[in-house]
C-alpha positions in Angstrom: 108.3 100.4 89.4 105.8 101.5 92.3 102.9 104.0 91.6 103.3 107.2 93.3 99.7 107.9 94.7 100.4 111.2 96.5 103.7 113.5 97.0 101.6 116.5 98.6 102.2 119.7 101.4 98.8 120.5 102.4 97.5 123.2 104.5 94.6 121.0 105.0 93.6 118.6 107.7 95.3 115.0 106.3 92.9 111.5 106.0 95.3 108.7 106.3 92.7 106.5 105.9 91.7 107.8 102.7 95.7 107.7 101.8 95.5 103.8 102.4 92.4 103.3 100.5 94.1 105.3 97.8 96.7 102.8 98.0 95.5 99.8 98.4 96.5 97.3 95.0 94.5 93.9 94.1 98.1 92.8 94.1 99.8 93.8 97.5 98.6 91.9 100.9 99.7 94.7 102.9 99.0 98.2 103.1 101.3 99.8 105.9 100.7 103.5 107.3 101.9 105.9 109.3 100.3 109.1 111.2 102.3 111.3 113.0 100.9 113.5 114.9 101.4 116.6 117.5 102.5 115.7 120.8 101.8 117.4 124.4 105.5 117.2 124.8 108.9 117.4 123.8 112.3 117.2 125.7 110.6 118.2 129.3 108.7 120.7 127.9 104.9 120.9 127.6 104.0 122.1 124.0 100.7 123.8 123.1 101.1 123.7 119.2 103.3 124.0 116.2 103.5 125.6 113.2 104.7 124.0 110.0 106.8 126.0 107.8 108.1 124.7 104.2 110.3 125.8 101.2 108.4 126.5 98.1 109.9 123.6 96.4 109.3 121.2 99.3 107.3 119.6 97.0 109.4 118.1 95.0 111.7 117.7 97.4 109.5 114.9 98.8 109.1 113.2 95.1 112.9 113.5 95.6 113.0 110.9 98.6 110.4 109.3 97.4 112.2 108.5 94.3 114.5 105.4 95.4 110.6 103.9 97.1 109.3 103.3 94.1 112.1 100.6 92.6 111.5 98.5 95.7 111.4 95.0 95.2 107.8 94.2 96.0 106.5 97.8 96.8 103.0 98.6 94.3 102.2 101.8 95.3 103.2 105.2 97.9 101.4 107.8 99.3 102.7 110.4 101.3 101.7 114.1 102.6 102.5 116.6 105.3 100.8 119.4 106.4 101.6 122.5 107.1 100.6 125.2 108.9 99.0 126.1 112.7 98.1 122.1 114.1 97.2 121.3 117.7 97.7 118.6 120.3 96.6 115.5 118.2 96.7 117.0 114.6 98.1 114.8 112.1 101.7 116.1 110.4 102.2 113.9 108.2 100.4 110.5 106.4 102.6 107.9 104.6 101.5 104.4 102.9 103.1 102.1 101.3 101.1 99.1 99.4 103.3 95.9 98.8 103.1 92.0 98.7 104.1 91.1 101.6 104.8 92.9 105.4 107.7 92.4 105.9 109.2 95.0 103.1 106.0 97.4 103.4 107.0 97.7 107.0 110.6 98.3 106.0 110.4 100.7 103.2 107.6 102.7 105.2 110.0 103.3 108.6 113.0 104.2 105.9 110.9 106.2 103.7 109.4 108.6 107.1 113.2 109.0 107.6 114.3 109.9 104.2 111.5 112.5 104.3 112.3 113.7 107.8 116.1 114.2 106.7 115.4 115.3 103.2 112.5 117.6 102.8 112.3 121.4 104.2 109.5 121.2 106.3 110.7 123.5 109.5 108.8 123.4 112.8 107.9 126.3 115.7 106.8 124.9 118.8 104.8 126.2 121.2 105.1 126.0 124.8 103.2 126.4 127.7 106.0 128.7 129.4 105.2 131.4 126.7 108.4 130.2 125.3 108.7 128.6 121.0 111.5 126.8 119.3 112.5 126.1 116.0 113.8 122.9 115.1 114.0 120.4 111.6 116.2 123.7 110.7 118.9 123.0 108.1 
């Protein structure tokens, strides 16, 4: 069973490379991460910024899909946070890491485990657009 290293909403600018470090295992030769991170744009439209919104218990929501991570065949350790809150053009969202012997499934279980967190946690976002117009989307 994989050591979960983080399962946090901040409201605080996120560090994935702290994250990684915090990962990192004498026994794993790979240490995969993600950052995602506001973009300028989104379906033709130019946004400024977005808000992050989440449900009191997103928390644990997000142990939730992280769960099935940690039984992975070769997978160490996990980190992963989102923030939320007001972020800018080039704010980080969201930090993930996964620490495990080889590439090949630290690559795999990190693009699955983004997903299961995209589809499974309440984290809602308000976009910002240069039109003066916003949109919500992630919305149940």
């Amino acid at each position: 069973m994989a050591k979960l290293i983080a399962a946090d909403i901040l409201d605080t600018p996120l560090d994935g490379p702290s994250l990684a470090r915090a990962c990192a295992d004498d026994r794993c030769g790979s240490v995969a991460s993600f950052e995602g991170v506001v973009r300028n744009h989104d379906e033709g439209k130019v946004v400024t910024g977005i808000e992050y919104s989440a449900h009191p218990d997103a928390a644990a929501f997000l142990r939730e899909a992280i769960e099935p991570f940690l039984a992975r065949e070769g997978v160490h350790t996990i980190g992963v946070q989102h923030r939320v809150g007001t972020l800018g053009i080039g704010d980080v969202a969201i930090v993930a890491t996964v620490a495990s012997e080889h590439r090949a499934e630290g690559f795999a279980a990190l693009i699955e485990l983004i997903t299961a967190v995209k589809a499974n946690v309440p984290i809602w976002k308000h976009q910002a657009f240069t039109d003066g117009t916003t949109e919500w989307s992630a919305l149940p």
